[in-house]
N, C-alpha and C positions, 0 to 999 in steps of 0.2 A: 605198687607191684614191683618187682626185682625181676634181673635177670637169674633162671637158673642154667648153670652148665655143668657136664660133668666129664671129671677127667680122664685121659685114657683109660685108665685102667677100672675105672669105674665103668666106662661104655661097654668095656670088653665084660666086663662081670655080669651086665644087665644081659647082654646076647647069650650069655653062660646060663641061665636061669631057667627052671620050667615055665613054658607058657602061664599055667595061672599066677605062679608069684608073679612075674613080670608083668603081666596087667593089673596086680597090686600096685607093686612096686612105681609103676609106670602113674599110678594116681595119684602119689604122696610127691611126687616129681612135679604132678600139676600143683598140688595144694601149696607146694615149697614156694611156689611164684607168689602165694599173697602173704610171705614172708614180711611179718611177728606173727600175724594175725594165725599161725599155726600151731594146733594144738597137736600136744604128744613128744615135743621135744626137748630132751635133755642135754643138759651140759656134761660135756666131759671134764674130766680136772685131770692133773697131772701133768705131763709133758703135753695132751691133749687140751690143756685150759684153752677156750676160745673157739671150739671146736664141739660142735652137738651131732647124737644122734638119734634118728627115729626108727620106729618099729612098727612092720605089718607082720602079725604071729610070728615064725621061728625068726626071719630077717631084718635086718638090720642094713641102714643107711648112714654111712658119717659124713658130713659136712661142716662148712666153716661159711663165716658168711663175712664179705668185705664189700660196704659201701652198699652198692645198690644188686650187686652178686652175690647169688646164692650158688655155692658148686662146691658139690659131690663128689667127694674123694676115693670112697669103696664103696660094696656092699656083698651082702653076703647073709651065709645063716649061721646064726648065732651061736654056735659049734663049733668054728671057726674064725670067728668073726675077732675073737679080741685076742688072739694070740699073738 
């Protein structure tokens, strides 16, 4: 298991959220803790190489993972999300 943590601005995103995405959202945050063993995530490339995101319907989660830490960068819904 890893640590997961997430970054200001990411905290500040999840309290931005309607209640039911964010009891989504709030589950894929648990599943990130038995980090590989997690299905649904993809890798970014580009200036983003090294760095995955996952998806509960319209929203999206980006993350990076170093060592035994999993933490969350953004999130948001996908309409906005990769601008």
């Amino acid at each position: 298991m890893v640590v997961v943590t997430l970054e200001l601005e990411a905290a500040e995103q999840l309290d931005r959220l309607p209640e039911r995405i964010k009891s989504r959202v709030t589950g894929i945050i648990k599943r990130l803790g038995n980090w590989p063993e997690v299905s649904g995530a993809k890798t970014l490339q580009g200036e983003f190489a090294k760095h995955y995101r996952i998806r509960t319907g319209d929203y999206r989660l980006q993350f990076r993972v170093t060592g035994d830490e999993v933490i969350i960068e953004r999130m948001g819904h996908r309409d906005r999300f990769y601008e």
